[in-house]
C-alpha positions as MATLAB code, in Angstrom:
seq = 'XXXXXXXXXXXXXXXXXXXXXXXXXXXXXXXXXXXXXXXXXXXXXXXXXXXXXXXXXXXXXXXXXXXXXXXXXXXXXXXXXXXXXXXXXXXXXXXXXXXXXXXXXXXXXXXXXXXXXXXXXXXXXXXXXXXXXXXXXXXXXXXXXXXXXXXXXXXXXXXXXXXXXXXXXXXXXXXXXXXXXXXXXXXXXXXXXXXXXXXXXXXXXXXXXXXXXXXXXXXXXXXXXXXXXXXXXXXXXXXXXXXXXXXXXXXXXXXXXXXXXXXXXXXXXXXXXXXXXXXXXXXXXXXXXXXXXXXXXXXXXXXXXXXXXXXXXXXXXXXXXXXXXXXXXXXXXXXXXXXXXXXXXXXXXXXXXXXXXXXXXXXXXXXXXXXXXXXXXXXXXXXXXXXXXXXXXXXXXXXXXXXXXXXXXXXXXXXXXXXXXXXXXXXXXXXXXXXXXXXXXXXXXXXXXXXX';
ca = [
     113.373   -5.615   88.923;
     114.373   -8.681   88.053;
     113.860  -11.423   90.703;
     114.907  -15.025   90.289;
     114.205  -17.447   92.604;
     112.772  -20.549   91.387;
     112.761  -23.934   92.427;
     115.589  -25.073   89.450;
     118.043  -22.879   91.266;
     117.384  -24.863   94.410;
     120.232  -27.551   94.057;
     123.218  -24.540   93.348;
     127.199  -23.896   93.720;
     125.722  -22.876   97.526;
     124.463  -25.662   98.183;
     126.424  -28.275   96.460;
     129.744  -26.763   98.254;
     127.654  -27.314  101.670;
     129.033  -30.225  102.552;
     128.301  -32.667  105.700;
     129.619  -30.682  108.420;
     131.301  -31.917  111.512;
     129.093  -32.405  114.361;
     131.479  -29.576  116.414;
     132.370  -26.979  113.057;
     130.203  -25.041  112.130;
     129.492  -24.227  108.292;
     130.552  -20.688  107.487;
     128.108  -19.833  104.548;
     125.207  -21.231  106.592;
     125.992  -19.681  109.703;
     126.836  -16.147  107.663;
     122.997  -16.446  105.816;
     121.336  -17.283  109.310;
     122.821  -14.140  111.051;
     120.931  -12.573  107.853;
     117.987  -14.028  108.255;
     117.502  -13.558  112.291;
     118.842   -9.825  112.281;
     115.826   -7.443  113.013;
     118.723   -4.610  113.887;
     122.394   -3.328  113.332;
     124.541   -4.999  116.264;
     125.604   -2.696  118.374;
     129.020   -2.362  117.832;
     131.632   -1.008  120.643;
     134.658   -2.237  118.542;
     136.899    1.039  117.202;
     137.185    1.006  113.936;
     141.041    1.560  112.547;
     141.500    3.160  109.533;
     144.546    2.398  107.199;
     144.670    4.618  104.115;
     147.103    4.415  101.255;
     147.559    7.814  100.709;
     148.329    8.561  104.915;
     148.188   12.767  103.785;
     144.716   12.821  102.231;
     142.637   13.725  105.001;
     140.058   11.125  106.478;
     136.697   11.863  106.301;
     133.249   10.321  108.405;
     130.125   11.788  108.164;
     126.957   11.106  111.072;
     124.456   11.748  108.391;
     123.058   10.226  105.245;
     122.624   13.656  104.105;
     126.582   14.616  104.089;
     126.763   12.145  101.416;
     125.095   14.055   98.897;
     123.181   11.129   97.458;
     120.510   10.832   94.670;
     117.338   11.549   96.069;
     115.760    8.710   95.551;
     118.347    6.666   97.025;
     118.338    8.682  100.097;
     114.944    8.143  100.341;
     115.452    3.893   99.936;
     117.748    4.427  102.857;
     115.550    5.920  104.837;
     112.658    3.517  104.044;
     114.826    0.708  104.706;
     115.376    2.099  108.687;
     118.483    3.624  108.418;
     118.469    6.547  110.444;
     121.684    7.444  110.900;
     125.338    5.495  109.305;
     126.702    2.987  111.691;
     129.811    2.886  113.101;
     131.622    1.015  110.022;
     129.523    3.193  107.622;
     130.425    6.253  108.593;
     134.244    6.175  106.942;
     133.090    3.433  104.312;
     130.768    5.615  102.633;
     132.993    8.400  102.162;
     135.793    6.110  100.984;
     133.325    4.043   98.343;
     131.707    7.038   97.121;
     134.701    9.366   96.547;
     135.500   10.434   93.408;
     138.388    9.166   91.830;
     136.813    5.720   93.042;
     138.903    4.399   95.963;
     139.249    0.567   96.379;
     138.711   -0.079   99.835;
     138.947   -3.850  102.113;
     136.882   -3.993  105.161;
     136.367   -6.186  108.121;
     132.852   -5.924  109.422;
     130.748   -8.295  111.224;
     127.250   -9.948  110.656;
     124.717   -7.177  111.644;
     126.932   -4.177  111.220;
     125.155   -2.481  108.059;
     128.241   -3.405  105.524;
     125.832   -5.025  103.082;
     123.752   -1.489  102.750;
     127.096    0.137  101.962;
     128.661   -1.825   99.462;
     124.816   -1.853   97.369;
     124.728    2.167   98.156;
     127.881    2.494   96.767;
     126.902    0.405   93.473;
     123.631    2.314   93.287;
     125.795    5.509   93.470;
     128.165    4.840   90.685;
     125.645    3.006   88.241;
     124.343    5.398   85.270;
     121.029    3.808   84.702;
     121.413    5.638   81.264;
     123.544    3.085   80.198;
     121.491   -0.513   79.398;
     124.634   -2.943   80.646;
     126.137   -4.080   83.492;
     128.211   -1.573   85.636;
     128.781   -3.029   88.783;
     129.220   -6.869   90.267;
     129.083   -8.291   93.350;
     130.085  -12.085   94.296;
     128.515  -13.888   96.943;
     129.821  -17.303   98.115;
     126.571  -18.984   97.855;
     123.404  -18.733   96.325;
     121.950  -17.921   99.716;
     123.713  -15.311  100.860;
     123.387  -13.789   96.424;
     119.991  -13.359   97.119;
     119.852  -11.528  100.436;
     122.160   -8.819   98.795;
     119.642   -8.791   95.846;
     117.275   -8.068   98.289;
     118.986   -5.415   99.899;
     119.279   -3.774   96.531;
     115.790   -4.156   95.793;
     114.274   -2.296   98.906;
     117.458    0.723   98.783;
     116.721    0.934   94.633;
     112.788    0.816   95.239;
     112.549    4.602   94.355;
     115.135    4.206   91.772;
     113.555    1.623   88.680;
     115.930    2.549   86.268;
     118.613    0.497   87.591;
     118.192   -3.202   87.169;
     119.335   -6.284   89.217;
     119.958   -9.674   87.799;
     120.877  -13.287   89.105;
     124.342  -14.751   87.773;
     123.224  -18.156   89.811;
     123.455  -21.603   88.403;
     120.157  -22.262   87.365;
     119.242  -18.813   85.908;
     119.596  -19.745   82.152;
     120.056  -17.614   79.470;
     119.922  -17.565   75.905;
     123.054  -17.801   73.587;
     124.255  -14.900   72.932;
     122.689  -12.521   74.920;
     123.980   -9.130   76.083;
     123.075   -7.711   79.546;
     120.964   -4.671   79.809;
     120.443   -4.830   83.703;
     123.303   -2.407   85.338;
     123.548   -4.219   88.349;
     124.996   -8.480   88.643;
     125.109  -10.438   91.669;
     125.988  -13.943   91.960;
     128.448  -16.996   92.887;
     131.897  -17.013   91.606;
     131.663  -20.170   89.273;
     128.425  -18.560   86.912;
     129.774  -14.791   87.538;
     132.487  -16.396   85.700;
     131.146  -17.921   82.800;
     129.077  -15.402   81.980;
     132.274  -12.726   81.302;
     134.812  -15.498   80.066;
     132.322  -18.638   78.402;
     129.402  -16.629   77.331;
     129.973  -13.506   77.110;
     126.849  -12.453   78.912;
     128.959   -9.480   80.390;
     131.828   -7.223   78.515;
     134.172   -6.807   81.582;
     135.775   -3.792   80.697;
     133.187   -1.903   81.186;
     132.658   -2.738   85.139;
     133.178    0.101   87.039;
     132.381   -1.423   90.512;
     133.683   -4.895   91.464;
     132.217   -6.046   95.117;
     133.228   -9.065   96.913;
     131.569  -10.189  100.092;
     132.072  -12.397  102.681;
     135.745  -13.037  101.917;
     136.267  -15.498  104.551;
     133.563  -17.376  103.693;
     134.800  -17.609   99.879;
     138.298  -18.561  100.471;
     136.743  -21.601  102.749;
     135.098  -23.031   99.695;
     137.015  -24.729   97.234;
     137.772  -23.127   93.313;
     135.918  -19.871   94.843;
     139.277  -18.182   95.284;
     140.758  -18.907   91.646;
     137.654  -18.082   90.311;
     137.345  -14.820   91.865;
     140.766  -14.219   90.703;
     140.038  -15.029   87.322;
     137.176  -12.462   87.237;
     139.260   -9.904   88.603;
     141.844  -10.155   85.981;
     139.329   -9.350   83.491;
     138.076   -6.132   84.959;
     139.485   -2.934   84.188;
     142.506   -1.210   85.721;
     140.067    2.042   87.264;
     137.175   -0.485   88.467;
     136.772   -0.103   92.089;
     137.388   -2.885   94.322;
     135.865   -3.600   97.419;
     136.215   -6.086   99.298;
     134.655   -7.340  102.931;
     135.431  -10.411  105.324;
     134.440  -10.780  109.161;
     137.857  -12.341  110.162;
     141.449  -11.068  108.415;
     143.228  -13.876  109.234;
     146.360  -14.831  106.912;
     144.631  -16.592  104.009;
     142.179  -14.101  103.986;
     144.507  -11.367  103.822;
     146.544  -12.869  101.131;
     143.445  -13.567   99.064;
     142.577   -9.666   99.661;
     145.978   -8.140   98.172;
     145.848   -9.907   95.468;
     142.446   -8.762   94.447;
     142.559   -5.312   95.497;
     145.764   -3.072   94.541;
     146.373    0.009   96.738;
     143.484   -0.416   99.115;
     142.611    1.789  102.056;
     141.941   -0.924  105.015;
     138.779   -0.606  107.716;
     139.707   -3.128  110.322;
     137.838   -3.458  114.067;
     140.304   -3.140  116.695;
     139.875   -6.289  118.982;
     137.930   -5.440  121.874;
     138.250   -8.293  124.286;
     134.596   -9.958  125.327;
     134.610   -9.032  128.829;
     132.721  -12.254  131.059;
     132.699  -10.047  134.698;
     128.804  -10.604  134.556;
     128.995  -14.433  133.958;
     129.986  -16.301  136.773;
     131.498  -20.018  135.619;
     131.158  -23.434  137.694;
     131.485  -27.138  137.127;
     130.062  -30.208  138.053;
     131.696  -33.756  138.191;
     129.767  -36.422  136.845;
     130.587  -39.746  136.260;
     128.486  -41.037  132.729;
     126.172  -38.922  130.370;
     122.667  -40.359  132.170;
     124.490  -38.639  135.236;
     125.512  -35.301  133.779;
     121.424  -35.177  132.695;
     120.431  -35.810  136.349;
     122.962  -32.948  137.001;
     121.223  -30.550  134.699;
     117.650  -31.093  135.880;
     118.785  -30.649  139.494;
     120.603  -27.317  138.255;
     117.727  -25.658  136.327;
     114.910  -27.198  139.024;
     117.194  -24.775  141.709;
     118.045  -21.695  139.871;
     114.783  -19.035  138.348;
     115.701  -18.552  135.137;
     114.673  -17.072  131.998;
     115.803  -19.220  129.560;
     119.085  -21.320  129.027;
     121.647  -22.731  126.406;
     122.851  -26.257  126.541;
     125.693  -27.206  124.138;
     126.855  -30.313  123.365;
     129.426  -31.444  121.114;
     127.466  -33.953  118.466;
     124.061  -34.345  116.550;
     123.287  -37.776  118.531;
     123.998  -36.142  121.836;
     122.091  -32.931  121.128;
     118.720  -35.207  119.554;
     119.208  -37.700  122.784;
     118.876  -34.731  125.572;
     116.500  -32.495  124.062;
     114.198  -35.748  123.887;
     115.151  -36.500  127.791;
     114.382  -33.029  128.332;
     110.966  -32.554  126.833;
     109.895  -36.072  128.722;
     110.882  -34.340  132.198;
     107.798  -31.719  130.706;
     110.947  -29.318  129.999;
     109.540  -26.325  126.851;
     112.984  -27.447  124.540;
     113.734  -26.516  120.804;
     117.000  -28.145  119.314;
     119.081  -26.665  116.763;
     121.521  -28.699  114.898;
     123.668  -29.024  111.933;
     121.795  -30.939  109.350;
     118.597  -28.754  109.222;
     117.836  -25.781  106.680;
     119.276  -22.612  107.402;
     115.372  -21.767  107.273;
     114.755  -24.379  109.716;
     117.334  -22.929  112.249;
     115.927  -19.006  111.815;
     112.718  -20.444  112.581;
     113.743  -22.121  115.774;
     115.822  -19.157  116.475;
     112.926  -17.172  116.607;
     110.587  -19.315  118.873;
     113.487  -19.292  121.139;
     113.896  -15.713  121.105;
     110.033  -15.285  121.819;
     109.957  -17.363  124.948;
     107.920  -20.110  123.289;
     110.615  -22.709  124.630;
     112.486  -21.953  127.858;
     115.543  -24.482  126.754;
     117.678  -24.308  123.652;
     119.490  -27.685  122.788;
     122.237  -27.185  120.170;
     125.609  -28.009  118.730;
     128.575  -25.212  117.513;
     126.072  -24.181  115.248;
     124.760  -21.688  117.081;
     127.439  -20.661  119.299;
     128.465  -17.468  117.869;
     126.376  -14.439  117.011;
     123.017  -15.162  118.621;
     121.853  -12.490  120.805;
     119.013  -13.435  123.150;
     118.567  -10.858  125.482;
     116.407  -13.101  128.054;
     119.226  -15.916  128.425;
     120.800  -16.232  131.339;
     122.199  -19.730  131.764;
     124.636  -21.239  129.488;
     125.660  -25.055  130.003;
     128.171  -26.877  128.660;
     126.669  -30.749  128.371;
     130.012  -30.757  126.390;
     133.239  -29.118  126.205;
     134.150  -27.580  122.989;
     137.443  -29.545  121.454;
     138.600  -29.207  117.989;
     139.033  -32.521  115.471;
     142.300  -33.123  117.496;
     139.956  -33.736  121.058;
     142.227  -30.478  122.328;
     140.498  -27.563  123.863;
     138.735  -25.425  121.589;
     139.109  -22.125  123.525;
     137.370  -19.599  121.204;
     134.232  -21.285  121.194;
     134.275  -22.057  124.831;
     134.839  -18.184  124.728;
     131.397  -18.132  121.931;
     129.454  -20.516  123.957;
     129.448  -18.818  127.432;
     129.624  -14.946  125.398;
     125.760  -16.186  124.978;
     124.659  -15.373  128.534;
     125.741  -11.881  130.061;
     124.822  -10.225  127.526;
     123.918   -6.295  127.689;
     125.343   -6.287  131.311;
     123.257   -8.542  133.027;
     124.212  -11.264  135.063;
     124.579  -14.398  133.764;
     125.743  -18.430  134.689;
     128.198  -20.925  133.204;
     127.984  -24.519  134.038;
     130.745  -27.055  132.467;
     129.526  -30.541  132.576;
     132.793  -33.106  133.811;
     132.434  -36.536  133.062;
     136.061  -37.856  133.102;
     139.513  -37.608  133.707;
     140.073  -36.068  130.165;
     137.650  -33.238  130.109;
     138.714  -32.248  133.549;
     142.133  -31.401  132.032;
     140.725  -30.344  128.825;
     138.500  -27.948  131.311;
     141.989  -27.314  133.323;
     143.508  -25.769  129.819;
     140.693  -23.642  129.202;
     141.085  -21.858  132.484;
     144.889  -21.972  132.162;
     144.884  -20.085  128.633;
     142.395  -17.658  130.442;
     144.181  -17.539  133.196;
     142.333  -14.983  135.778;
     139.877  -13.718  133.933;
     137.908  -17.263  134.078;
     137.400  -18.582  137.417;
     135.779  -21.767  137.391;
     133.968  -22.555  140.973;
     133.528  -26.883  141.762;
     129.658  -26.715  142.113;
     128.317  -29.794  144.236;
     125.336  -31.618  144.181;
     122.960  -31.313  145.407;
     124.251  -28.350  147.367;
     122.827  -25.753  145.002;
     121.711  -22.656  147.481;
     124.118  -20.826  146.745;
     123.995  -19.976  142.673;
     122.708  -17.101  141.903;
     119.286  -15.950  141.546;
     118.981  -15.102  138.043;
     115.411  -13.204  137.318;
];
């Protein structure tokens, strides 16, 4: 297998397209590759999945065992070394679908953590004949990042299987002129993937037989990744499959996904609406930031907790509190924006432990974390978009954090002025009854709930 990591690749199309994020948006290619890298198990799923196929008579098959699919061997045996016990909920009608024969192209919607990444490399492991010394199947990644986590996937499902090859089309990863591909298998980013079929000639097109694009949503969000993509598309084959995944379908998405895959059957997760009847929401008025702090330390020195969340809305903020915090002799780890993606698993992971009680962060870590011991979510900040409007779906993110697995859990929304009081106003008004917000007074706090 061929592995390439080294330090030239460091400064990539990943990387360079990771620009300064706002202090409230989070960066979609980070935030995908640090679900990755803190994911010890499938999520647990309770979405339905909807199937939409484009022939409606051919009958729709799922399968509840790795066996039904009739793999290789030593690919079944990958999968099983890898954990997989049984196909989750999105794998069980993917795999059918990818591994049919003719080929059927195939666009999915499938979270962080729901085992999409094992499908899509099963399914190029499945149609590769190693017999053949050139490429067969490619996949495009966004960034660099998130390239070699889906090399690495490969590499532990094809560890029984050496006779297919993986290489790196990365910035970085140079070749010689006029080299032909043996390896079956090419990941990379869209702008190398690229040059190597059109500028080099690295890789004859027409012979691809399985074209894989992941994390659509994230692509689209990065500039030139979409024309690219298209570009390489256009080259391939009318037969090759296409298969394409995203977490969110929204319009652009969409539009980026019919153009790339013609006749597709379509996986989509019907929206099952977070349910917050275990988190019970309050607010506090306050009247300057040194104020809302005095707040929170009255708050957590009156409730027994496990751990807690505290969002706030910018870098500064976020440094200035967790430093308040860990004077009052407060066990805090902050998160923000401008560290490694490496940086923020790490922290994720102490937090996660119990080796701080208090997690200090900004949007970056509002969606997707699942830390079963937190209980307590506070808002030092409410979440508004660029505009200073109310930014419901992440107020929606942010609390989703406590609650989680049906226990109990507590909201507190930090009020410092006129304006967040109505900004606070039109977040319970667009959820109308299913978020009650309770005026909590200080420093009458004997009546929150015990939270052990």
């Amino acid at each position: 297998w061929f592995n390439f990591n080294s330090g030239a690749a460091s400064k990539t199309e990943g990387e360079a397209n990771n620009k300064t994020e706002d202090d409230d948006k989070e960066d979609k290619a980070a935030q995908s590759y640090l679900n990755k890298l803190i994911r010890s198990s499938l999520v647990n799923n309770k979405n339905e999945v909807e199937v939409l196929q484009k022939d409606p008579n051919s009958p729709l098959y799922s399968v509840k065992s790795f066996e039904e699919l009739r793999l290789k061997p030593q690919l079944l045996q990958g999968v099983y070394g890898m954990g997989f016990n049984r196909p989750s909920k999105i794998q069980e009608t993917a795999l059918p679908m990818m591994l049919a024969e003719p080929p059927q192209n195939l666009i999915a919607q499938s979270q962080s953590g729901t085992g999409k990444t094992a499908a899509f490399v099963l399914a190029m492991l499945s149609h590769v004949d190693p017999s053949n010394k050139w490429p067969q199947c490619l996949c495009v990644s966004p960034t660099y990042e998130l390239a070699l986590q889906t090399g690495k996937v490969i590499e532990q499902m094809g560890k029984f299987y050496p006779e297919v090859q993986l290489v790196y089309a990365i910035r970085g990863n140079k070749l010689p002129k006029g080299v032909k591909l043996q390896e079956q298998i090419v990941i990379g980013t869209p702008g190398t993937m690229l040059d190597w079929c059109a500028k080099f000639k690295f890789i004859e097109p027409k012979k691809i037989r399985v074209f894989v694009l992941d994390e659509a949503d994230v692509m689209i969000a990065t500039q030139g990744h979409q024309d690219q993509s298209i570009r390489i598309q256009r080259m391939l084959p009318k037969n090759c499959q296409m298969l394409l995944f995203s977490a969110t379908f929204e319009e652009t998405v969409w539009n980026f996904a019919q153009r790339i895959v013609p006749e597709p059957n379509i996986i989509k997760l019907k929206r099952e609406e977070e349910t917050l009847d275990t988190i019970k929401q309050y607010y506090v008025l306050c009247n300057s930031k040194e104020e809302k702090f005095e707040a929170l330390c009255n708050i957590y020195g009156a409730i027994t907790i496990a751990q807690a969340m505290i969002f706030c809305h910018t870098r500064k903020t976020a440094g200035w509190l967790a430093g308040e915090l860990s004077r009052e002799g407060h066990q805090v780890a902050l998160l923000s924006g401008e560290m490694q993606v490496e940086q923020r698993a790490a922290v994720i992971d102490r937090f996660r432990d119990g080796k701080e009680k208090v997690l200090v962060t900004t949007n970056v870590c509002a969606r997707g974390i699942d830390v079963e011991q937190v209980s307590v979510v506070i808002n030092f900040d409410l979440p508004v978009d660029k505009d200073m409007n109310p930014d419901n779906e992440t107020y929606l993110h942010r609390i989703g954090r406590t609650g989680r697995f049906g226990k109990r859990g507590l909201a507190i929304n930090m009020v410092d002025s006129k304006m967040s009081m109505n900004i606070l106003n039109r977040i319970q008004e667009h959820f109308s009854e299913s978020h009650c917000l309770s005026h909590l007074s200080l420093p009458d706090l004997s009546h929150l709930p015990n939270l052990q």
